[in-house]
LUMBAZA-843820 format. One record per residue: residue in one letter; x, y, z of N, C-alpha, C in turn. Coordinates in Angstrom, 1 decimal. Layout:
BEGIN
residu / n.east / n.north / n.up / ca.east / ca.north / ca.up / c.east / c.north / c.up
A / X / Y / Z / X / Y / Z / X / Y / Z
...
END
This chain:
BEGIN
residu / n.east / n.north / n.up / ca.east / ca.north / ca.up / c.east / c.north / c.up
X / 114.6 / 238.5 / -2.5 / 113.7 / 237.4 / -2.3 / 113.6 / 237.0 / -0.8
X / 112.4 / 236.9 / -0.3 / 112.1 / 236.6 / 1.4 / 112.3 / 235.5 / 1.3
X / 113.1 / 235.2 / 2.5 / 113.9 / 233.9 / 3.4 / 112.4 / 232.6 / 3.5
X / 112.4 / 232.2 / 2.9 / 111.2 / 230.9 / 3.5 / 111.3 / 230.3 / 5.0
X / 110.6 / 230.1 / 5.9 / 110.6 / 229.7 / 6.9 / 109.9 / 228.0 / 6.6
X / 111.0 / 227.8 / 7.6 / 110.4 / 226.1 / 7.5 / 110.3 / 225.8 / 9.1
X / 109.4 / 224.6 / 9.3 / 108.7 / 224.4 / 10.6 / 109.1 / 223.2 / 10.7
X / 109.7 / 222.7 / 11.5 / 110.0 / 221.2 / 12.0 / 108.0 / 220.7 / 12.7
X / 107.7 / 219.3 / 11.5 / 106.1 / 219.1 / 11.9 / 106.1 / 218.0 / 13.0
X / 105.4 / 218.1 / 13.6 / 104.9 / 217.2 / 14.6 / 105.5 / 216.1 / 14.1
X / 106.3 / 215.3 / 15.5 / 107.4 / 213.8 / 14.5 / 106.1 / 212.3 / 14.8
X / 106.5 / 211.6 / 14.4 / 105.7 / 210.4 / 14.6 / 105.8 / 210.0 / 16.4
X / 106.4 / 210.9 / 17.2 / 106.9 / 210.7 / 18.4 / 105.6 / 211.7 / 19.3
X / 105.2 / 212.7 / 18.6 / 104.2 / 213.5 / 18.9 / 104.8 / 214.7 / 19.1
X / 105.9 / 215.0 / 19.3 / 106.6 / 216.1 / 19.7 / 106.6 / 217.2 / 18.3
X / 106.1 / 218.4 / 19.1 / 106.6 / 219.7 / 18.2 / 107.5 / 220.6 / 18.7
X / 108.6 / 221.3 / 18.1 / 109.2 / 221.9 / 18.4 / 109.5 / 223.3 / 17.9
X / 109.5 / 224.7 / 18.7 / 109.5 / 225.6 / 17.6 / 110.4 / 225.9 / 16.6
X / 110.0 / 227.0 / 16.1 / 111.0 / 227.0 / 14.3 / 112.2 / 227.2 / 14.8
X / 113.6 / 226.9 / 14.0 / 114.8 / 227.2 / 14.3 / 115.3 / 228.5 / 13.9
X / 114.1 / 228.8 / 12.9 / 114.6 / 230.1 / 12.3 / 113.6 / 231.4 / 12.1
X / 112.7 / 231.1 / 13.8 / 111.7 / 232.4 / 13.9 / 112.7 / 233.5 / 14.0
X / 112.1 / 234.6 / 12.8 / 112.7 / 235.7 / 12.5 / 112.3 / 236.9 / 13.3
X / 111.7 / 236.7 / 14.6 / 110.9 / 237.9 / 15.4 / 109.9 / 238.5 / 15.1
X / 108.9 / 237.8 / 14.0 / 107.8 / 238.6 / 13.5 / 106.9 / 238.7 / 15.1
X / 106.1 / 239.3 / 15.1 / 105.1 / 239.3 / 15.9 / 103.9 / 238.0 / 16.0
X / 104.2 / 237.0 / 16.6 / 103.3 / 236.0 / 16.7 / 101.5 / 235.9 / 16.3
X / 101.1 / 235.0 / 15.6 / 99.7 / 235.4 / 15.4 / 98.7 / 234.5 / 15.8
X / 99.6 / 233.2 / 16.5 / 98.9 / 232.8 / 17.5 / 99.0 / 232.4 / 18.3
X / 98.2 / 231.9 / 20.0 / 98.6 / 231.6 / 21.4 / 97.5 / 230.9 / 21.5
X / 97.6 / 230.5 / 22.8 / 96.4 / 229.9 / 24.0 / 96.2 / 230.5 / 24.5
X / 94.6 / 230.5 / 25.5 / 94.3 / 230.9 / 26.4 / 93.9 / 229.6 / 27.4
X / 94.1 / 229.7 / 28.9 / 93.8 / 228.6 / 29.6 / 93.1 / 229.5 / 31.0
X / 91.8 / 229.0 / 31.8 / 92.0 / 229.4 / 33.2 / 92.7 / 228.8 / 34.2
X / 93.5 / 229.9 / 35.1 / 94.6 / 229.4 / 36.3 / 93.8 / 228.6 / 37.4
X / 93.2 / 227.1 / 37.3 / 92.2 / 227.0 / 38.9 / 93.2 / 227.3 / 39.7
X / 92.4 / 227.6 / 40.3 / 93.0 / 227.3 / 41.9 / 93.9 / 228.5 / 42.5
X / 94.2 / 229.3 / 41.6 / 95.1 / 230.2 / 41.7 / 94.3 / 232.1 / 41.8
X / 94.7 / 232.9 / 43.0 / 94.2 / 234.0 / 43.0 / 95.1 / 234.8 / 42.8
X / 96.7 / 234.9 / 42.4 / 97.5 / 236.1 / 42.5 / 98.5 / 234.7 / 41.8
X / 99.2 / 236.6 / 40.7 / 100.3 / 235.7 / 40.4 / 101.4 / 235.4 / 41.0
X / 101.8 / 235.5 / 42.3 / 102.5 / 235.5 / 42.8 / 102.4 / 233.4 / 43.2
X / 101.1 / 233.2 / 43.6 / 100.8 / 232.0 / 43.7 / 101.4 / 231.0 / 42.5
X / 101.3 / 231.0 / 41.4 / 101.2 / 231.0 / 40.1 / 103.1 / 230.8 / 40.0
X / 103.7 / 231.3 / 40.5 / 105.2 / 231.8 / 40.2 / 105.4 / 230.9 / 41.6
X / 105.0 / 230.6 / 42.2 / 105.8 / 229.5 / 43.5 / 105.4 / 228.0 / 43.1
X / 104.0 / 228.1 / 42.6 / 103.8 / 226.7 / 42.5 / 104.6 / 226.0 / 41.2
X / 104.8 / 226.6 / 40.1 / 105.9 / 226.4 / 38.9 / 107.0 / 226.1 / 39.3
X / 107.0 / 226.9 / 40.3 / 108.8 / 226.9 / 41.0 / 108.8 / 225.6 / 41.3
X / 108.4 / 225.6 / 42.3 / 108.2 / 224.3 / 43.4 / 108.0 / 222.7 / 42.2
X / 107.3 / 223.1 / 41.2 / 107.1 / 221.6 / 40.6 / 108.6 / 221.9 / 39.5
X / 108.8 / 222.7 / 39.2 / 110.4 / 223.0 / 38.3 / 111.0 / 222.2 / 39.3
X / 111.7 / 222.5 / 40.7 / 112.4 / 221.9 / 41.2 / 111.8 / 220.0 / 41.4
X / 111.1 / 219.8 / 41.8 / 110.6 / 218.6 / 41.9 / 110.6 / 217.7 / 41.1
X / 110.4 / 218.2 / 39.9 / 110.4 / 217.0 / 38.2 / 112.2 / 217.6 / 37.9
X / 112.8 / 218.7 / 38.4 / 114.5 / 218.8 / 38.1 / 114.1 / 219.1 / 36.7
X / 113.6 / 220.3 / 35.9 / 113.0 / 220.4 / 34.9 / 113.4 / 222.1 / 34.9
X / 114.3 / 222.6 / 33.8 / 114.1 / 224.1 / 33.2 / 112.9 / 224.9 / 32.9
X / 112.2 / 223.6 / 32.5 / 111.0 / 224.7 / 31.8 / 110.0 / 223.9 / 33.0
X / 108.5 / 224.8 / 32.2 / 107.4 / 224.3 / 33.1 / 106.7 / 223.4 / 32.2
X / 105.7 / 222.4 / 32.3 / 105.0 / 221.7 / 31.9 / 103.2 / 221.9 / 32.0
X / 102.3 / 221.6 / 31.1 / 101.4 / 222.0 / 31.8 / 100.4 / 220.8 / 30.8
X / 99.9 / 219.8 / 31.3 / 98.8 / 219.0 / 30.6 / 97.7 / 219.0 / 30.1
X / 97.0 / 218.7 / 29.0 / 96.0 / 219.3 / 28.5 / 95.2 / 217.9 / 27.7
X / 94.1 / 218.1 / 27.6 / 93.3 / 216.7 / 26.9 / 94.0 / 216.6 / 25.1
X / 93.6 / 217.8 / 24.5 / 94.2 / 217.7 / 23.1 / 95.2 / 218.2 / 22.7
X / 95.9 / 217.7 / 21.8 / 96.7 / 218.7 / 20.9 / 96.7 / 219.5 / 19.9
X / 96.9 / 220.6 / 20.2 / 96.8 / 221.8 / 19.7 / 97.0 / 221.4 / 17.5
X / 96.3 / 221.3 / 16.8 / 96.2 / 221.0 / 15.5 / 97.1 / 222.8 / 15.0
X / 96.8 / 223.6 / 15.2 / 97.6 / 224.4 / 14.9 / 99.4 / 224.4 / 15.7
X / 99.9 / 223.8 / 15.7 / 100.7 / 223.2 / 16.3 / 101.9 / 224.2 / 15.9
X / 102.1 / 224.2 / 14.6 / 103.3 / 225.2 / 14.2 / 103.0 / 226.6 / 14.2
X / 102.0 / 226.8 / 14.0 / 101.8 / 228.6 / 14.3 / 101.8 / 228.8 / 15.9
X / 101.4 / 228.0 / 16.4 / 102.0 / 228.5 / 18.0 / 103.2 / 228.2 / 18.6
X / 104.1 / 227.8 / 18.0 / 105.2 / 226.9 / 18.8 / 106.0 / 228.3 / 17.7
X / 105.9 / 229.0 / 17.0 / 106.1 / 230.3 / 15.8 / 106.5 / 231.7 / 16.7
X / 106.5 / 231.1 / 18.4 / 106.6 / 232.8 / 19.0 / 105.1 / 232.8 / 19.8
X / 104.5 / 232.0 / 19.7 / 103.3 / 232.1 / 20.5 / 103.2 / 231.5 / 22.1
X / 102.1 / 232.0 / 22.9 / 102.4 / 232.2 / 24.3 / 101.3 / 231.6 / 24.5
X / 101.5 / 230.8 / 26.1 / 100.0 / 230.3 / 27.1 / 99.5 / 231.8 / 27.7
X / 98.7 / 232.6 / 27.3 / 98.0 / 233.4 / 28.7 / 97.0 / 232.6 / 29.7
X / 97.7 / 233.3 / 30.8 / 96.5 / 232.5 / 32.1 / 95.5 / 233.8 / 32.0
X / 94.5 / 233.2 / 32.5 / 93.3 / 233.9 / 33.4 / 93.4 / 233.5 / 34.6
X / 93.8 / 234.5 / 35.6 / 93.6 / 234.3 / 37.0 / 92.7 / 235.3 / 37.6
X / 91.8 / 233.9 / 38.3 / 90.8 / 235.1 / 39.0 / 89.7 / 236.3 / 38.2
X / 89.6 / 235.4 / 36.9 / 88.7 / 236.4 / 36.0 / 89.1 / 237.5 / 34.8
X / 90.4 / 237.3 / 35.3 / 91.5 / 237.9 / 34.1 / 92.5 / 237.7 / 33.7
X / 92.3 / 237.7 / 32.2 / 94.0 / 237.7 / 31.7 / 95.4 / 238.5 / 32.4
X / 96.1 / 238.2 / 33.2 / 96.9 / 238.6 / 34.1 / 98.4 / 238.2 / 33.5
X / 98.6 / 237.3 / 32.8 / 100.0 / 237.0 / 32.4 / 100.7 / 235.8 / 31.4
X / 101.4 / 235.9 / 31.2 / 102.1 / 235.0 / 29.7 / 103.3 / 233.9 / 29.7
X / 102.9 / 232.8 / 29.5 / 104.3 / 232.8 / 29.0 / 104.6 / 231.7 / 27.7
X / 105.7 / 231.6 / 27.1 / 106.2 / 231.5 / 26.1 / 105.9 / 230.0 / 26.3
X / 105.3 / 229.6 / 24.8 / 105.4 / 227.9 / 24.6 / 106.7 / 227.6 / 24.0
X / 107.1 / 226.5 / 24.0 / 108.7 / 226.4 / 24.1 / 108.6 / 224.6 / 23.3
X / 107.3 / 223.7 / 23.3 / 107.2 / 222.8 / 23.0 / 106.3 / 221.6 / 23.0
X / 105.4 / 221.2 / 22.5 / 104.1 / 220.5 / 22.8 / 104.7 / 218.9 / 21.9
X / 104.4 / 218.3 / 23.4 / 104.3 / 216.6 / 23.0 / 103.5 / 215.8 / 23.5
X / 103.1 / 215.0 / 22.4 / 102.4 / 213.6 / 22.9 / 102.0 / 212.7 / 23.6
X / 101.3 / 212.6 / 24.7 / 102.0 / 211.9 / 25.3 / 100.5 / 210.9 / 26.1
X / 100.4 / 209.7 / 26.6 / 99.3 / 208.8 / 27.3 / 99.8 / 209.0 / 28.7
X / 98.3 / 209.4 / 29.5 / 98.3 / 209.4 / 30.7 / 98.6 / 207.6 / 31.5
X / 98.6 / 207.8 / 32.6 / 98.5 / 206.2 / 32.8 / 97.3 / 205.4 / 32.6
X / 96.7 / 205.7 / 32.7 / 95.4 / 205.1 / 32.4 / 94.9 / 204.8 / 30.6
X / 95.9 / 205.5 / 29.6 / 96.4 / 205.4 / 28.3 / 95.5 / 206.0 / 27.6
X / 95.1 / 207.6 / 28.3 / 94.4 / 208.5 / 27.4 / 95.4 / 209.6 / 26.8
X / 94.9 / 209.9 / 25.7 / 96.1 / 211.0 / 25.1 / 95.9 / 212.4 / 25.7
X / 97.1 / 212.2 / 26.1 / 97.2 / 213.9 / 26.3 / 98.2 / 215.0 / 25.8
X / 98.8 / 215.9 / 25.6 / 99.2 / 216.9 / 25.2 / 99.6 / 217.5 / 26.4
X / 101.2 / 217.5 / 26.4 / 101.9 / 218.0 / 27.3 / 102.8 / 219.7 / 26.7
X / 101.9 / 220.3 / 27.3 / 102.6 / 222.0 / 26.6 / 103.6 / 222.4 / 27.7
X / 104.5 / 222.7 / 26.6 / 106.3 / 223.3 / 27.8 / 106.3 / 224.5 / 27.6
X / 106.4 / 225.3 / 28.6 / 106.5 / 226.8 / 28.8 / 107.7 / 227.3 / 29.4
X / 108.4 / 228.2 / 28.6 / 109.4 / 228.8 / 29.4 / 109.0 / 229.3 / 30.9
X / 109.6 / 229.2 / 31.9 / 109.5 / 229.4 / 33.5 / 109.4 / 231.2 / 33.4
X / 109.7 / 232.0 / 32.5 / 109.6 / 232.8 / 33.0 / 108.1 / 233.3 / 32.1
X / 107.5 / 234.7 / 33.4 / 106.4 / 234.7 / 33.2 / 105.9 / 236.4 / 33.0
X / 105.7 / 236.5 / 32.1 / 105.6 / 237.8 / 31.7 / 103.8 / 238.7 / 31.9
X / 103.5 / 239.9 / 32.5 / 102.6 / 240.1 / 32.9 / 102.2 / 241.0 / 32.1
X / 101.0 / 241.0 / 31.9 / 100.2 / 242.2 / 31.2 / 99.4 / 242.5 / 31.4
X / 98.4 / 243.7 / 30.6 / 97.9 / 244.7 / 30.8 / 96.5 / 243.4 / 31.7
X / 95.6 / 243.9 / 32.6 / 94.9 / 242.9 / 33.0 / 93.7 / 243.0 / 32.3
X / 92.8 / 242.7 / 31.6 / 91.7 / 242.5 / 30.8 / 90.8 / 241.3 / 31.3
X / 89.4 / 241.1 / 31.4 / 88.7 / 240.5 / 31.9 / 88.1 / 239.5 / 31.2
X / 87.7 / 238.1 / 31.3 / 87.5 / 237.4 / 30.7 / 86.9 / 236.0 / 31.1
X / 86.2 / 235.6 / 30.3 / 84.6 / 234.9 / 31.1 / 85.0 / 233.5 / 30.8
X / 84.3 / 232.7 / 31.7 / 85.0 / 231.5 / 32.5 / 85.3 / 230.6 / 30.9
X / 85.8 / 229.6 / 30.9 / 85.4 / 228.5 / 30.0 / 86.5 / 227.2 / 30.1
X / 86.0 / 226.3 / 29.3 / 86.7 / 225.3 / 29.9 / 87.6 / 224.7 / 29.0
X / 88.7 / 224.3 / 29.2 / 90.0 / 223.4 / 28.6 / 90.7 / 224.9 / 28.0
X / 91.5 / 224.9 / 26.5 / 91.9 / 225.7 / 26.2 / 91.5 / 226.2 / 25.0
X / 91.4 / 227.6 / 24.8 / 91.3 / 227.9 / 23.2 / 92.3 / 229.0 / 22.6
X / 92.4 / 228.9 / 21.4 / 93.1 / 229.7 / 20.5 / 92.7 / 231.3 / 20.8
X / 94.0 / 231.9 / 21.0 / 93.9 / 233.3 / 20.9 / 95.0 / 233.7 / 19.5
X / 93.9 / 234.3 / 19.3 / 94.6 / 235.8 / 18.1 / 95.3 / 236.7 / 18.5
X / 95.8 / 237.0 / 17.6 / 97.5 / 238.0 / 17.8 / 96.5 / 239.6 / 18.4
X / 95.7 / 239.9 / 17.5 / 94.5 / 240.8 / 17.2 / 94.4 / 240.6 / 19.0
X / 93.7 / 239.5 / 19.6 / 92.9 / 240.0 / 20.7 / 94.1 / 239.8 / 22.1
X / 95.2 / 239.8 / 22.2 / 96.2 / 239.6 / 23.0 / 96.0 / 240.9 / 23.7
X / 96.3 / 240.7 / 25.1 / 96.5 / 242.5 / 26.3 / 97.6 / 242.5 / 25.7
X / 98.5 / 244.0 / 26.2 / 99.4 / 244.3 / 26.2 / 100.6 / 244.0 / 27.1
X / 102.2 / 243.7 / 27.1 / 102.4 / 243.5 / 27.7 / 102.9 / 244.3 / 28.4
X / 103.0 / 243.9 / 30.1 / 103.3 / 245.5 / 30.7 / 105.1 / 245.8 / 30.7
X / 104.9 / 247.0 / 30.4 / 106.3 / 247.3 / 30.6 / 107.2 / 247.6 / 31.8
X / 108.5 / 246.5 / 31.5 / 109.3 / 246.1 / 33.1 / 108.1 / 245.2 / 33.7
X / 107.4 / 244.7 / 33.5 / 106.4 / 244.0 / 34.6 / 105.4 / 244.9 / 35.4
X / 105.7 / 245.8 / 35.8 / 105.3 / 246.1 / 37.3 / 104.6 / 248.0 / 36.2
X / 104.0 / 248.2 / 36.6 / 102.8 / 249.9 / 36.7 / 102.5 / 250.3 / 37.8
X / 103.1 / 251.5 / 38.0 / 102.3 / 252.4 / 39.6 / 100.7 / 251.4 / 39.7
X / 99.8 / 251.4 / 38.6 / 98.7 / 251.0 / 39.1 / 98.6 / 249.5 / 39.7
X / 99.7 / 248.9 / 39.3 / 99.4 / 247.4 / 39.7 / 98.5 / 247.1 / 41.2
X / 99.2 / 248.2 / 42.3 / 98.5 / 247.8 / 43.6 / 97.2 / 247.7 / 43.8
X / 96.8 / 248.4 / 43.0 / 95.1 / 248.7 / 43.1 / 94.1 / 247.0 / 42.8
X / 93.3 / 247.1 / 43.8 / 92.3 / 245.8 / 43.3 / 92.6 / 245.5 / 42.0
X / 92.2 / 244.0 / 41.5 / 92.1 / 243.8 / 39.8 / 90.8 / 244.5 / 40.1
X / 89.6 / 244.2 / 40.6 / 88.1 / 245.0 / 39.9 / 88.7 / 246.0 / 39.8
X / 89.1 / 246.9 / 41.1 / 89.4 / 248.5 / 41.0 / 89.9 / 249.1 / 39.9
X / 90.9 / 248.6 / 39.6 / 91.9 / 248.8 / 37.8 / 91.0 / 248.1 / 37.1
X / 90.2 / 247.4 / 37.1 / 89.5 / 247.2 / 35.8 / 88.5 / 248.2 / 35.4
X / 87.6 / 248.7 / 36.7 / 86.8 / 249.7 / 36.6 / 87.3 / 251.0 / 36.1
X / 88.1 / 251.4 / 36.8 / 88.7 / 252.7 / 36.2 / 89.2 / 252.5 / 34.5
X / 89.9 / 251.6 / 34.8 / 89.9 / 251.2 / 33.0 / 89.1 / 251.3 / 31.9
X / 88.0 / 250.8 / 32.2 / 86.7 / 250.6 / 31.9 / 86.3 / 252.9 / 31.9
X / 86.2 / 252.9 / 32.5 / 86.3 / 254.6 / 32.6 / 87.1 / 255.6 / 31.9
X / 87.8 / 254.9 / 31.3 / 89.0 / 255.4 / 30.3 / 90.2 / 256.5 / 31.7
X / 90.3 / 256.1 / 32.8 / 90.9 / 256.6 / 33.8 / 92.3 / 256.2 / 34.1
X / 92.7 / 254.9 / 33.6 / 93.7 / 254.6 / 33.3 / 94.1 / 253.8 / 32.4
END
């Protein structure tokens, strides 16, 4: 008989937390968000740093107008991918979404991401605004060890050749 998995639900506090007893399935669903402001991930990895240290905070934080209604299937193993610069470039792990009013006492949705930030295959992807749901189905790959001989190359340049079935 298969183990039932049970989901701690969003508390009257707003806070969700992931399952206690994700069994390593393959996640089936994430976010996608665009990086403003950001051209390289290296940018992306100092400015996290820098506010980690500032708020004295393990994980990263990242605010958003709504909360995510599928709440437990992503908090299940599922990841923020950024688009930087026009592509999906990198990942990382949601770790906890809470409730929360800005000052001005609008609701917002505060998503916690593990600090570390996992990179993948780079695939291209057209502008749009706030966040949406990604499928397990349309996720890049993640790269292995981080780093590929081809990383150095332009993102167009590795996109194009990609695009050419060249790499």
């Amino acid at each position: 008989m298969a183990k039932a998995k049970t989901r701690k639900k969003t508390s009257a506090s707003g806070t969700a937390r992931p399952a206690a007893d994700a069994d390593g399935d393959a996640p089936g669903l994430h976010l996608i968000k665009l990086c403003v402001g950001v051209s390289e991930i290296a940018e992306l990895v100092e400015w996290q740093k820098e506010r980690r240290r500032k708020n004295r905070r393990r994980y990263n934080i990242h605010v958003t107008r709504s909360f995510p209604k599928r709440a437990d299937e992503l908090l299940a193993g599922g990841s923020l991918y950024w688009v930087i610069a026009g592509r999906i470039r990198v990942r990382q792990r949601l770790i906890g979404l809470v409730a929360r009013h800005d000052e001005d006492g609008i609701a917002r949705c505060e998503l916690r991401l593990d600090p570390k930030l996992i990179e993948v295959a780079p695939r291209h992807h057209r502008p749009f605004q706030g966040w949406r749901y990604l499928e397990a189905k349309d996720v890049p790959p993640d790269l292995a060890g981080g780093r590929r001989r081809g990383d150095k190359l332009p993102p167009a340049l590795e996109e194009e050749l990609r695009a050419l079935g060249l790499l």
